[in-house]
C-alpha positions in Angstrom: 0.0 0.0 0.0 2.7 2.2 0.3 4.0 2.0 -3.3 0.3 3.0 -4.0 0.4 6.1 -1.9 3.9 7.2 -3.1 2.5 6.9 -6.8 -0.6 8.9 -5.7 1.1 11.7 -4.2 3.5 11.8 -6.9 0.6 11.8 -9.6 -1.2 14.3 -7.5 2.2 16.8 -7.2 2.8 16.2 -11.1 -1.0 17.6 -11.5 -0.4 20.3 -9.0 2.7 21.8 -11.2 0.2 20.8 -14.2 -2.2 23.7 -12.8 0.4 25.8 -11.9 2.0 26.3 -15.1 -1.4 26.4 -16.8 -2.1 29.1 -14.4 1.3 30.8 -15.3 0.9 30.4 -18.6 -2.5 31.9 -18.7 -0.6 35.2 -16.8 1.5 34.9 -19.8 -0.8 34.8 -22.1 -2.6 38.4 -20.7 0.9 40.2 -20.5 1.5 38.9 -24.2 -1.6 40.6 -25.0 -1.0 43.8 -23.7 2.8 43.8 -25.3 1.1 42.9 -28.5 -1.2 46.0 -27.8 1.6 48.2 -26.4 3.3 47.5 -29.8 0.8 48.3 -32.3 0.5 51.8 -30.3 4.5 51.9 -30.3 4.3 51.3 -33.9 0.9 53.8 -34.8 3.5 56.5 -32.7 6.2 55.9 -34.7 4.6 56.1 -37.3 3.4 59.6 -36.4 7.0 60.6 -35.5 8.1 59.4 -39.1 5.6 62.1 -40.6 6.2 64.4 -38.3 9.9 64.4 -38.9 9.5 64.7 -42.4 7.3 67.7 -42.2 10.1 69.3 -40.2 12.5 68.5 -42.7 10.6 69.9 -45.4 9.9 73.2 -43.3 13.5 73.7 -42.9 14.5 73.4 -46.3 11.8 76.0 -46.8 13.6 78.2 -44.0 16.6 77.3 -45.6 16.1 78.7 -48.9 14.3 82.2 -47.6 17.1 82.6 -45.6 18.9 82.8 -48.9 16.9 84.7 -50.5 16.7 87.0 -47.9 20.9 87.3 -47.4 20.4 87.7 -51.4 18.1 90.6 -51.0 19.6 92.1 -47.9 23.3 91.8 -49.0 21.8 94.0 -52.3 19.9 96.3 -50.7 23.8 97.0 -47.9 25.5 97.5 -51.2 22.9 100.1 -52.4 23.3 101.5 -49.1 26.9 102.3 -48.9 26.8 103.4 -52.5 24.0 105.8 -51.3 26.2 106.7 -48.1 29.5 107.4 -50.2 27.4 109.3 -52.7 25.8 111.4 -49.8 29.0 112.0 -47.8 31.1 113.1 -51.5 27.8 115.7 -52.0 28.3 116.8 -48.4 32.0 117.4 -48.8 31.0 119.2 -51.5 28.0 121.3 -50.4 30.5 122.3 -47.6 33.2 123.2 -50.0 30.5 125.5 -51.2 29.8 126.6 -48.0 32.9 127.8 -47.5 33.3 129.7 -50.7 30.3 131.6 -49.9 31.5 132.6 -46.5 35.2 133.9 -47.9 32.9 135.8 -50.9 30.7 136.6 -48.2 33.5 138.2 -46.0 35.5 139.9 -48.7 32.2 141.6 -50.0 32.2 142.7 -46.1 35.7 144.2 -46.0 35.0 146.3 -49.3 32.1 147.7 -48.3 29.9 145.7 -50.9 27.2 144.4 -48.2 23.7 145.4 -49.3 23.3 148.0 -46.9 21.1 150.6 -48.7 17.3 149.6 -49.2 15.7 149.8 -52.9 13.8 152.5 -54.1 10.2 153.3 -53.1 7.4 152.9 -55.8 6.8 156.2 -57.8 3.2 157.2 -57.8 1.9 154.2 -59.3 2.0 152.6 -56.2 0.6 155.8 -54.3 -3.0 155.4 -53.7 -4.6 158.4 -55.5 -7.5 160.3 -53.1 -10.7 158.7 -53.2 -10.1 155.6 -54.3 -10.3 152.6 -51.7 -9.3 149.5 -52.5 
């Protein structure tokens, strides 16, 4: 009777690991599940992030090229600038050259006694108001 009860309890520990790996394999089972449904969201955001990315890279080729165009444009317009600046200081130098002329005329008319000193004549009767008339 004991060889009975030995193979009994050996049979009955054999079907107690039996449920417990049908148990644990069941536990599998659910966390397979949710890695299967954790990866097609991993794989829907990725794909996101793929389109995403290649909206940025379009964006900043855009960026890239008006940047060009803009160092294009303001790179012309400096140039215009400094040939506007040189041509303004050149009619400066010059309007001051005038300047001075004027001032040496200006002071040699003083010295001889050529200022404009004396006031012009009056009107002759044509601008006199005859009596009677108003205006």
């Amino acid at each position: 009777m004991t060889g009975s009860l030995i193979g009994f309890l050996i049979e009955g520990f054999v079907a107690l690991l039996l449920l417990v790996t049908i148990g644990y394999c069941t536990l599998l089972n659910r966390r397979l599940k949710r890695l299967r449904a954790d990866e097609e969201s991993l794989r829907a955001t990725i794909s996101e992030l793929v389109h995403a990315t290649s909206i940025a890279e379009r964006a900043i080729q855009g960026f890239q090229a008006t940047a060009k165009e803009c160092g294009g444009d303001l790179s012309d317009k400096l140039e215009r600038a400094e040939h506007y600046t040189r041509s303004l200081e050149s009619q400066i130098s010059e309007g001051e050259k005038v300047l001075a002329r004027l001032a040496r005329i200006s002071g040699v008319a003083r010295t001889h006694g050529l200022s404009d000193r004396h006031e012009p004549s009056k009107p002759a009767a044509s601008a006199q108001r005859a009596p009677g008339r108003a205006a």
